[in-house]
Every structure is written in structure tokens, then in C-alpha cells.
C-alpha positions as CSV (number, residue, x, y, z in Angstrom):
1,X,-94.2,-91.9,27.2
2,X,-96.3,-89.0,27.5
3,X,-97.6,-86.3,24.4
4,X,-94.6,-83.5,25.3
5,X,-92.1,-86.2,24.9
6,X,-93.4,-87.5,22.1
7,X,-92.7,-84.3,20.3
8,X,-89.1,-83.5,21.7
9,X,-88.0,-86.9,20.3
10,X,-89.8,-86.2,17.0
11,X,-88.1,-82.6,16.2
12,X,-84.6,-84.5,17.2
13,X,-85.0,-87.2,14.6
14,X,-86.3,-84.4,12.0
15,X,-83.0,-82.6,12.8
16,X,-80.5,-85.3,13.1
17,X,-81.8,-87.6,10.5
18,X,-84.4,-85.6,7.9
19,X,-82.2,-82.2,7.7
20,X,-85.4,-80.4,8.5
21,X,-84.9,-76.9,9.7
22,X,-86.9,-73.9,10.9
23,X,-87.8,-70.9,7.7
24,X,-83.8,-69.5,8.0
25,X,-81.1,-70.9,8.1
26,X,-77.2,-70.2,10.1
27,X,-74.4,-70.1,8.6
28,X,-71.4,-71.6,9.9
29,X,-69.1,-69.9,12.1
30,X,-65.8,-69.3,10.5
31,X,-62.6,-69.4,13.7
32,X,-60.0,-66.9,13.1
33,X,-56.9,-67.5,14.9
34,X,-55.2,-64.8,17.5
35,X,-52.5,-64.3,14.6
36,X,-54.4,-63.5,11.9
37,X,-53.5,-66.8,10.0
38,X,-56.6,-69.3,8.4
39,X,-58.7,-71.8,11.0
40,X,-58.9,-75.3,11.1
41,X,-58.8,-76.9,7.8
42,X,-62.3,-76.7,6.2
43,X,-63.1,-73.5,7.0
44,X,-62.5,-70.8,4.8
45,X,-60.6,-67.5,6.5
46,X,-62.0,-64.3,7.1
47,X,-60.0,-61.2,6.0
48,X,-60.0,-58.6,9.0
49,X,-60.2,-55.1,8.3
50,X,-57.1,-53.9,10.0
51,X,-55.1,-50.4,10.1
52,X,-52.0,-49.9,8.3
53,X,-48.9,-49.9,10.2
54,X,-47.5,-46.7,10.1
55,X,-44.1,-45.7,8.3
56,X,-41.0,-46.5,9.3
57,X,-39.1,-43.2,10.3
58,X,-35.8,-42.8,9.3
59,X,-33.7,-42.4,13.1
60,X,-31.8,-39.2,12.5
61,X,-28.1,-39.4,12.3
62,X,-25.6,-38.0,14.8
63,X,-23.8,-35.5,13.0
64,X,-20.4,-35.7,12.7
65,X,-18.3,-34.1,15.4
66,X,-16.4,-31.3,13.8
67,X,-12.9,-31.3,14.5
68,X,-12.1,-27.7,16.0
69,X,-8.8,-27.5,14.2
70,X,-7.8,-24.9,12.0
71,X,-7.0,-25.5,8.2
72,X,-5.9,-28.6,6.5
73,X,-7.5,-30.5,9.8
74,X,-10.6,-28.6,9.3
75,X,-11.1,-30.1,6.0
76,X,-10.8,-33.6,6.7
77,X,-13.1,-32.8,9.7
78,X,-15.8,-32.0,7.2
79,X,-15.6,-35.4,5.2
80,X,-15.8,-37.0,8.5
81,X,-19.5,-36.0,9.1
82,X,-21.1,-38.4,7.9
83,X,-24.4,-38.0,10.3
84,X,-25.3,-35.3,8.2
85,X,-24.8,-33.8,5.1
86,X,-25.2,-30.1,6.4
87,X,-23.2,-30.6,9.5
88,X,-20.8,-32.0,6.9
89,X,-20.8,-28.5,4.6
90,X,-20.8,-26.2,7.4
91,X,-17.3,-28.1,8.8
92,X,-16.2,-27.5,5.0
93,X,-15.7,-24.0,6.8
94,X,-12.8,-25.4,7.6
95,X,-11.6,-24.8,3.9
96,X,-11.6,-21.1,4.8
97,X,-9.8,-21.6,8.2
98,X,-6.9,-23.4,5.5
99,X,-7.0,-20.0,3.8
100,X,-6.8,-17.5,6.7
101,X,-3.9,-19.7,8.0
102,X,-1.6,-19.7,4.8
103,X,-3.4,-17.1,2.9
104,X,-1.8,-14.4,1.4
105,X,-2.7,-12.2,3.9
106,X,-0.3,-13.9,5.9
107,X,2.3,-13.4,3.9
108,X,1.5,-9.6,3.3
109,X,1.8,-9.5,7.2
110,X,5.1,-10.7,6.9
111,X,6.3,-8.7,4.0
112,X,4.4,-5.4,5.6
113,X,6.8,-6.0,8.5
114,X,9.8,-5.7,5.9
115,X,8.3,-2.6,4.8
116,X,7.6,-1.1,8.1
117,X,10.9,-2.0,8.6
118,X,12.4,-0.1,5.8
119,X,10.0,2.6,6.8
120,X,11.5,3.0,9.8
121,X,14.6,3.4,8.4
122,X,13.5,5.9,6.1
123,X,11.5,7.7,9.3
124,X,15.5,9.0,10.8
125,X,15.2,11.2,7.9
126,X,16.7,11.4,4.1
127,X,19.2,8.9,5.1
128,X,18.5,5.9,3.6
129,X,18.1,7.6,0.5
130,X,20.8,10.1,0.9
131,X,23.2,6.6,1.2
132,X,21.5,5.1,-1.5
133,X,22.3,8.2,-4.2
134,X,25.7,7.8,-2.6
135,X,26.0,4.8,-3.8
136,X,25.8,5.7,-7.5
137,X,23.1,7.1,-9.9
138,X,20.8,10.4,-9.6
139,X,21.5,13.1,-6.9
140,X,20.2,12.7,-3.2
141,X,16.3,13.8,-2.9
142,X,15.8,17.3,-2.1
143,X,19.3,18.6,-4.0
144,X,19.1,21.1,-7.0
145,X,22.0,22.7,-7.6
146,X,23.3,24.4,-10.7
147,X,26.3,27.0,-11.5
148,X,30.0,26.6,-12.3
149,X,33.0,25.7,-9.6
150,X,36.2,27.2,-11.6
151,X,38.0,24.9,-12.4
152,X,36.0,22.1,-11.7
153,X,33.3,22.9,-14.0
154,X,30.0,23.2,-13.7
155,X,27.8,21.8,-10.5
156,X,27.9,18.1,-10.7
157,X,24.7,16.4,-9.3
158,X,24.7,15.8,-5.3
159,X,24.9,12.2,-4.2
160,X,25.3,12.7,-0.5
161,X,24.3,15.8,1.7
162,X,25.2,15.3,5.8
163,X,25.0,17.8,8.7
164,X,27.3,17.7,11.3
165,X,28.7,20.7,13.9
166,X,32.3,21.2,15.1
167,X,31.1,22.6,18.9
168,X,30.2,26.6,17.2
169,X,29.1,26.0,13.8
170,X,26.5,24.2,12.1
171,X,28.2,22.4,9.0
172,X,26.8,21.4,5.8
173,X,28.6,19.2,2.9
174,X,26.9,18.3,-0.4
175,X,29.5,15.7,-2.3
176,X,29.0,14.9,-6.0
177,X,31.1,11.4,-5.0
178,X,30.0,8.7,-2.4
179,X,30.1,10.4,0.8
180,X,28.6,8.5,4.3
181,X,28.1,9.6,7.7
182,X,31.2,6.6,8.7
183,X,33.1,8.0,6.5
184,X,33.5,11.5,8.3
185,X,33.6,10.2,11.5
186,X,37.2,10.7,11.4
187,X,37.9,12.6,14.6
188,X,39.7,15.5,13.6
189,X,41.6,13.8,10.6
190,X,40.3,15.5,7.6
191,X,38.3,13.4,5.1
192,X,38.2,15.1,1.6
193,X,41.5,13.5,0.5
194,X,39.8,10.2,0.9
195,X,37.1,11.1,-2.2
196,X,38.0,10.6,-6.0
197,X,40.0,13.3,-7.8
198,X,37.9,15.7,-9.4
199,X,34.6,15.2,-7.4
200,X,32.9,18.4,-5.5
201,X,32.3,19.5,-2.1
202,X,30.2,22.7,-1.5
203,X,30.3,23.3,2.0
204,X,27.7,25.6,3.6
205,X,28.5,27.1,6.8
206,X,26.9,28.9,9.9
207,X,27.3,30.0,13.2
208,X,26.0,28.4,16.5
209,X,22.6,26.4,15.7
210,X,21.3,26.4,12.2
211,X,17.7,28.1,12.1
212,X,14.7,28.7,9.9
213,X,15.6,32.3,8.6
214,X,18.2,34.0,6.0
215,X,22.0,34.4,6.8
216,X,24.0,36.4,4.8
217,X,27.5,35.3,3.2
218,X,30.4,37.3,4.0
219,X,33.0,37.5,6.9
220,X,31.8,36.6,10.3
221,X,28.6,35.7,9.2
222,X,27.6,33.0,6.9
223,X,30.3,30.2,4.8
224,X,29.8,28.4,1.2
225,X,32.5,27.1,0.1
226,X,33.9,24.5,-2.4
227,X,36.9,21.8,-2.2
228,X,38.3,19.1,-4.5
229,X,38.0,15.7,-3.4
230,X,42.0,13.6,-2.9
231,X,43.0,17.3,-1.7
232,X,43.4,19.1,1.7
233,X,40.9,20.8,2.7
234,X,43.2,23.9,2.9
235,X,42.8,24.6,-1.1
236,X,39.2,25.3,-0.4
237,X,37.6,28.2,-1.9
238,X,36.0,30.7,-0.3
239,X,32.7,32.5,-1.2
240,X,32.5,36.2,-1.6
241,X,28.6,37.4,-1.5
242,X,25.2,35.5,-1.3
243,X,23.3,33.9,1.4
244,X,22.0,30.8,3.1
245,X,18.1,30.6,4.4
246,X,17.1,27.6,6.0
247,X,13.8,26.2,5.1
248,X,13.5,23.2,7.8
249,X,16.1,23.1,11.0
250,X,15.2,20.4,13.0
251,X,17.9,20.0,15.2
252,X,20.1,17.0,15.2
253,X,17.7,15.4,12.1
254,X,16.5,17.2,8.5
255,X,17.8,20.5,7.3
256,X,16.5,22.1,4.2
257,X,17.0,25.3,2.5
258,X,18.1,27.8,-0.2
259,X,22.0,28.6,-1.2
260,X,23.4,31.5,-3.2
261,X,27.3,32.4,-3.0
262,X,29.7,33.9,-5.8
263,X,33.2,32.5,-6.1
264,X,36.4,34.5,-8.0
265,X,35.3,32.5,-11.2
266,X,31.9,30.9,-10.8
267,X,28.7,30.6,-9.0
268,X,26.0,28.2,-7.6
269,X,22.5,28.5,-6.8
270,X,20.0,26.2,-5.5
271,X,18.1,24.1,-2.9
272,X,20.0,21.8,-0.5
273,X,18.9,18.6,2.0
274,X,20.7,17.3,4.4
275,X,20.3,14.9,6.7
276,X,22.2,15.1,10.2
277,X,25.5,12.9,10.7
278,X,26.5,12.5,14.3
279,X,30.4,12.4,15.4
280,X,31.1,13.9,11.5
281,X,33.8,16.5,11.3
282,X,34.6,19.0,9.0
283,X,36.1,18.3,5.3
């Protein structure tokens, strides 16, 4: 055995046997495993440094599909989106759609119809309202007329005014009873015996088409006269001086005017309406 391996064998034996080492010492190496977890038994683990994991996001919900239903369904619609709570208000929309479908502006439509309705009853002229005073209550709109009829007293309040023409006259009648346009579509049979005893008929008269302008009363020019109703019209009586001037003249619709006339005992004076009555005939 030579000196060098005389010494190898010496440091050995100092390492194996005497625990003899150099100035430092190294400490043992500690095994981590690939998941983190300790090493083998005896060996303490190591704690890694690592980088938090991040939050968990929340995966947005799918909103609700909102039912495209008017009203009650739009409601239910709403409660339906659950995917999110302001999808879920907006369908609550739907609680207005309920309203516009049975709100009450619906039901003003419907009785707005009734109205235009009644309008356009009221749009032929006085008529509606002429009939209605006819059938009891205050005089017909657009009648003022005051004075005394002889015998029949003074001027009772006008409940129904019609125009009418016989083929060369334009004919008026104011009635202090219940007078309608049916009931002077007689043809040719006379219709003042058909009114209650002791009711008034003025009857204003003039020739050819009534127009706006002043007509004097007196033979061959312009009529008022006065009847009883359940007579004939033959005890009519005749005015003597006055005149007749027509305000409105619309043809076949709305005439308005002024009356004055004298009578053996009595007088009237005042304005007149009346509204026109096709197929009438005279008193």
C-alpha cells in the first residue's frame, strides 16, 4: 500500500466511524413531494411560498325570458326571471301593459263611443232635444215665447217646434203638448185633433222657401196663427199685423227666428227653433 492510499482510507474511517467533518457543516435535504404534501417519514416538510388562487367568480345568470304577452301574462312573466333581478323588474312592465289593457281608458273609449253616438244624434239638429221637451218638462231649447191666445190663455211653454212644407210654403208649428215628427207624418189627414184638449199650436207661415230676412204678416204675405189641440184645424185663428224674420234658414235642417202677430183678443211675441220634420203636413 502506497502513502496516497494510505490517506484515502484514513479520511473514510474518520468519516464513517469518528464523525469527523471539514469546518461547516450540510444540512440535510428535506424532499417535498409533486403535491405539496410532507416527505418520507423523518423528514420535517417545507412550506412553499405559493400564490393564492384567485376568486371564484360568480357565472352570471341567464335572465329570464320575458314573456311578450300583454297584461295579466306579463306579470307572471316577470316573476319568472329568475336570472336576474333587473331583467325580472323591467318584465314587471308588464304590470302596466295589465293597466293599458283594462284601464279605464278603455272603458272611456267605450263610453266616448256612446257619447259620440248621442252626439251624432244631437249633430241632425235640435231634434233630440226638441223630442226630449216633448216628452215632458221645460220648453224645447231655443223657444221664448210670451203673450196671451184668447181663450186659451196666456202662451204656454213650447215643448216641440218642427218644420215641414206643404209643396209652396214653409210651415212652422210650436206645440205646448208632445208633438213628434211621426206624429205629423199623417199624409194629408190632419193631426191637431190627435193632441190634448186645451194645449197650443202657434203656427207660423211663409211662402215658397223660408229665408234669413223679415216677412211681414198680413194677406198674401206672411201666417201666424193659433189652434186648439182635439179640434180641427179649421177653428184656427188667424193673425192680423206683425211679422216673421228668420235668423237661421238652413234648408231642410235648423230654422231660427223672431215672431210678432196680433190676434182679435191677444198677442205673442218671441223667438222660435225649429227643427225640420220630413213627410210632416200641416195641423
Amino acid at each position: 500500500m502506497n502513502i496516497q492510499l494510505s490517506r484515502w482510507v484514513c479520511v473514510v474511517a474518520c468519516v464513517g466511524w469518528l464523525g469527523c467533518s471539514n469546518t461547516s457543516s450540510t444540512p440535510p435535504i428535506s424532499p417535498v413531494s409533486a403535491a405539496g404534501s410532507s416527505g418520507p417519514t423523518g423528514f420535517p416538510p417545507t412550506a412553499i411560498a405559493g400564490t393564492a388562487a384567485p376568486p371564484l367568480s360568480p357565472i352570471p345568470g341567464t335572465a329570464g325570458t320575458i314573456a311578450n304577452v300583454a297584461g295579466r301574462s306579463g306579470v307572471v312573466a316577470g316573476s319568472a326571471a329568475a336570472g336576474s333581478g333587473v331583467a325580472g323588474q323591467a318584465s314587471l312592465a308588464g304590470t302596466s301593459g295589465f293597466a293599458s289593457v283594462a284601464g279605464a281608458g278603455g272603458m272611456s273609449g267605450v263610453s266616448g263611443a256612446s257619447g259620440a253616438r248621442a252626439g251624432m244624434g244631437g249633430a241632425t239638429g235640435m231634434a233630440g232635444a226638441t223630442a226630449g221637451a216633448a216628452g215632458g218638462g221645460g220648453a224645447a231649447p231655443g223657444n221664448d215665447l210670451t203673450g196671451t191666445l184668447g181663450a186659451l190663455g196666456a202662451v204656454q211653454p213650447v215643448k216641440a217646434g218642427w218644420a215641414t212644407t206643404n209643396g209652396l210654403e214653409t210651415l212652422i208649428y210650436l206645440s205646448s203638448a208632445p208633438l213628434t215628427c211621426a206624429m205629423m207624418m199623417t199624409r194629408g189627414v190632419k193631426w191637431l185633433a190627435s193632441l190634448p184638449a186645451g194645449s197650443q199650436v202657434i203656427e207660423i207661415v211663409v211662402r215658397g222657401n223660408a229665408m234669413v230676412g223679415t216677412t211681414p204678416v198680413g194677406p198674401l204675405q206672411g201666417e201666424v196663427n193659433y189652434a186648439e189641440g182635439g179640434k180641427s184645424s179649421s177653428s184656427e185663428v188667424v193673425g192680423s199685423g206683425g211679422s216673421i224674420m228668420f235668423t237661421k234658414a238652413d234648408a231642410k235642417t235648423v230654422f231660427e227666428g223672431m215672431v210678432t202677430a196680433t190676434f182679435p183678443k191677444g198677442m205673442v211675441m218671441g223667438k222660435f227653433h225649429a227643427d225640420w220634420c220630413e213627410g210632416g203636413t200641416e195641423y
